[in-house]
N, C-alpha and C positions, 0 to 999 in steps of 0.2 A: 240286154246283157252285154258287157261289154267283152272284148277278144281282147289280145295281145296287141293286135294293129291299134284299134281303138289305142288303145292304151299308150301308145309310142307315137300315136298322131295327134295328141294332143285332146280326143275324145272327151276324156276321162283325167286330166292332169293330177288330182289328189292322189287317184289308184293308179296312176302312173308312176309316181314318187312313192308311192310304197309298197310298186311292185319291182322296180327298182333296188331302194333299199331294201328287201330283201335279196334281191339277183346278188346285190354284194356282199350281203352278210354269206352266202351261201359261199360264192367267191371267194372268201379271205377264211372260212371252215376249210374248206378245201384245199385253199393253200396250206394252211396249216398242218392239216392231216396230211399232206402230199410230203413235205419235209425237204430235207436236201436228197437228192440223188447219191442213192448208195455204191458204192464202188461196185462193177463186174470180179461175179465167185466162179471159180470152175466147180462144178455140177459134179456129183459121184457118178460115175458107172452106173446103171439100171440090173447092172447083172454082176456078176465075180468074172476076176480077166479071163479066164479060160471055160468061160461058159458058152462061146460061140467057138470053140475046136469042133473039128479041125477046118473051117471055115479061116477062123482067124485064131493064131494061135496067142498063149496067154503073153507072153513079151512082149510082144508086137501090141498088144492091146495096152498096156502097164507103160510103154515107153510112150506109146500115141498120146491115151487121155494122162498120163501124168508127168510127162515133159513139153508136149507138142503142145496140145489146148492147154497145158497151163501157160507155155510160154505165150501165145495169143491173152490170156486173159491180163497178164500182167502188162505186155504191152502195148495191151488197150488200157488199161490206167494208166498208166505214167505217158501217153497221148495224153490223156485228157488230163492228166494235173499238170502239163506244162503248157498248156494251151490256157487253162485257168492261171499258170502265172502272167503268161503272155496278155492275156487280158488285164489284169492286177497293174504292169507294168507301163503295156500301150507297145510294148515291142512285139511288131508282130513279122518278125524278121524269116523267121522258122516255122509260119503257119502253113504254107505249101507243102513243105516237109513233113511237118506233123500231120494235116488234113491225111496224108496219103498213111499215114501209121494207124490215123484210125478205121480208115477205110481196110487197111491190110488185117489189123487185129482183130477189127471189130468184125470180119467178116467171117476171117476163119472161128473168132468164137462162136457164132450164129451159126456156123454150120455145122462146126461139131455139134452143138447141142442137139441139132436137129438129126444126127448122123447116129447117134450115140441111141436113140429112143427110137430111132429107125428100125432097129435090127434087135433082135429077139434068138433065144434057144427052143422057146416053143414054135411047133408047124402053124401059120397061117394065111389064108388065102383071101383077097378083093375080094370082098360085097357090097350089097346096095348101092348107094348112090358110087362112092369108089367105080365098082367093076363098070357100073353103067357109062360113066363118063370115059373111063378107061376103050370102052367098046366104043364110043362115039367118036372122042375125038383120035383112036390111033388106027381104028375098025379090029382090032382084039387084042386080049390080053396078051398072047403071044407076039403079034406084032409091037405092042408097047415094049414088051421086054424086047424084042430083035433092035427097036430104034433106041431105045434107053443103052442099052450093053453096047451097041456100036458108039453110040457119043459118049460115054465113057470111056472105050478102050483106045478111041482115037483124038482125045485130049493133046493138046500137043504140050510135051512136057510134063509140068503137074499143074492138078485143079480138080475138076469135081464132075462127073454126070449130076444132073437135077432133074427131078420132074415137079414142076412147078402149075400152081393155080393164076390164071393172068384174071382180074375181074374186071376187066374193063369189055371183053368180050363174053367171060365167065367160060373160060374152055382151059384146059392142060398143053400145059407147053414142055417140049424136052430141051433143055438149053444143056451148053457145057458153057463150064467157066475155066476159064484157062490159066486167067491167073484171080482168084475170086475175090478181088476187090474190085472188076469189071465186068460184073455181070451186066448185061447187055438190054434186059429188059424190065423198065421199072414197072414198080407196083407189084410184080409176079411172088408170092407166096411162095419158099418151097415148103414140098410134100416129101419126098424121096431124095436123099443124095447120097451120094456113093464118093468120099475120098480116093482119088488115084492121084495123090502125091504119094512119092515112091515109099517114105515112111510108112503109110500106110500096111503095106506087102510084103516090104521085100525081101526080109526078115523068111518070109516062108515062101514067096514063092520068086525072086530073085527080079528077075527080068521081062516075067513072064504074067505081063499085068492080066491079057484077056481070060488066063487060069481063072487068076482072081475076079474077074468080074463075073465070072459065070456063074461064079462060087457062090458069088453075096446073094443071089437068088434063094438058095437055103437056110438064108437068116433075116430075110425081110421082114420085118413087124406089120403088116397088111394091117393092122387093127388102128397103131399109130397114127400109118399114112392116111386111111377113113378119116381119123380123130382131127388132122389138122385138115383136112378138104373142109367138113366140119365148121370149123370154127375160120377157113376162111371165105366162107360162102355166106358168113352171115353179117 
């Protein structure tokens, strides 16, 4: 019986060319099913704006996801449709500039979405595999929160607390991003992030972000955070 090597080593040359010609029939399905890439949509809410009060109150939530992540989603398109003229043209005079608008846009939309399904009005608490690796790589749940809540509240300026999946060691990392188009560690997944650009806050609680970071502990989605360990462990 013949393998795939056979087959590519010349083995087998007839069932070589017709396994081949199928690899590209498959190929040009798939393109075709694949289509053109559809413009980035900002995401509804998971919840009504004032469904995490008095955590986060309902303005504060209505000005974030419908000025703030909209304004990210929007100018992460118009990065990418003037980088497609720039290509069309061959002027690629403003692709530094640009490069850095999608990195900016494209990041903070990535992290609302992620921020946005983080956070919940129902109670829930780390299980399974979650809590386990929570206990291994921080040695407790408590301790993750002590190191999480301090690199969030000592952001310098605005950016993000993260608890992130790194799979190259397969272990949980707590990174801040400071300004979040330079996160610092590729490949790393995030699980967990916490907004401490001052939008975020300050509306309610002023100046006075470690309030607010204490706070988001009674609106974490623990189920979510499982959900993407989950899916990026596999």
């Amino acid at each position: 019986m013949l393998n795939r090597r056979d087959l590519l080593t010349g083995a087998g040359p007839l069932a070589a060319a017709g396994w081949l010609g199928l690899s590209a029939l498959v190929a040009e399905a798939q393109e075709k099913e694949m289509g053109e890439a559809a413009p980035y949509v900002l995401p509804p809410l998971p919840y009504a704006y004032e469904a995490l009060e008095p955590v986060i109150d309902a303005q504060t939530m209505k000005l974030h996801h419908d000025l703030h992540h909209a304004g990210y989603v929007k100018g992460l398109n118009a990065a990418l449709d003037k980088l497609a003229e720039a290509r069309k043209s061959g002027d690629y005079a403003a692709v530094k500039a640009l490069s850095r608008e999608v990195a900016f846009h494209g990041s903070g939309h990535l992290l609302h979405c992620v921020f946005w399904t983080n956070m919940t009005p129902a109670k829930t608490e780390p299980q399974g595999m979650l809590k386990r690796m929570l206990e291994r790589d921080f040695g407790s749940l408590d301790a993750f929160k002590a190191q999480f809540g301090n690199a969030a509240k000592q952001v310098e300026a605005s950016g993000w607390g993260i608890l992130g999946y790194e799979p190259l060691s397969k272990r949980l990392l707590v990174l801040e991003a400071e300004k979040h188009q330079n996160l610092s560690v590729w490949g790393v997944r995030p699980l967990l992030v916490l907004d401490v650009w001052e939008h975020a806050y300050y509306l309610k609680y002023n100046n006075r972000r470690p309030e607010y970071v204490d706070a988001f502990w009674n609106v974490v989605n623990w189920d979510d955070v499982a959900a993407r360990l989950d899916a990026a462990m596999k």
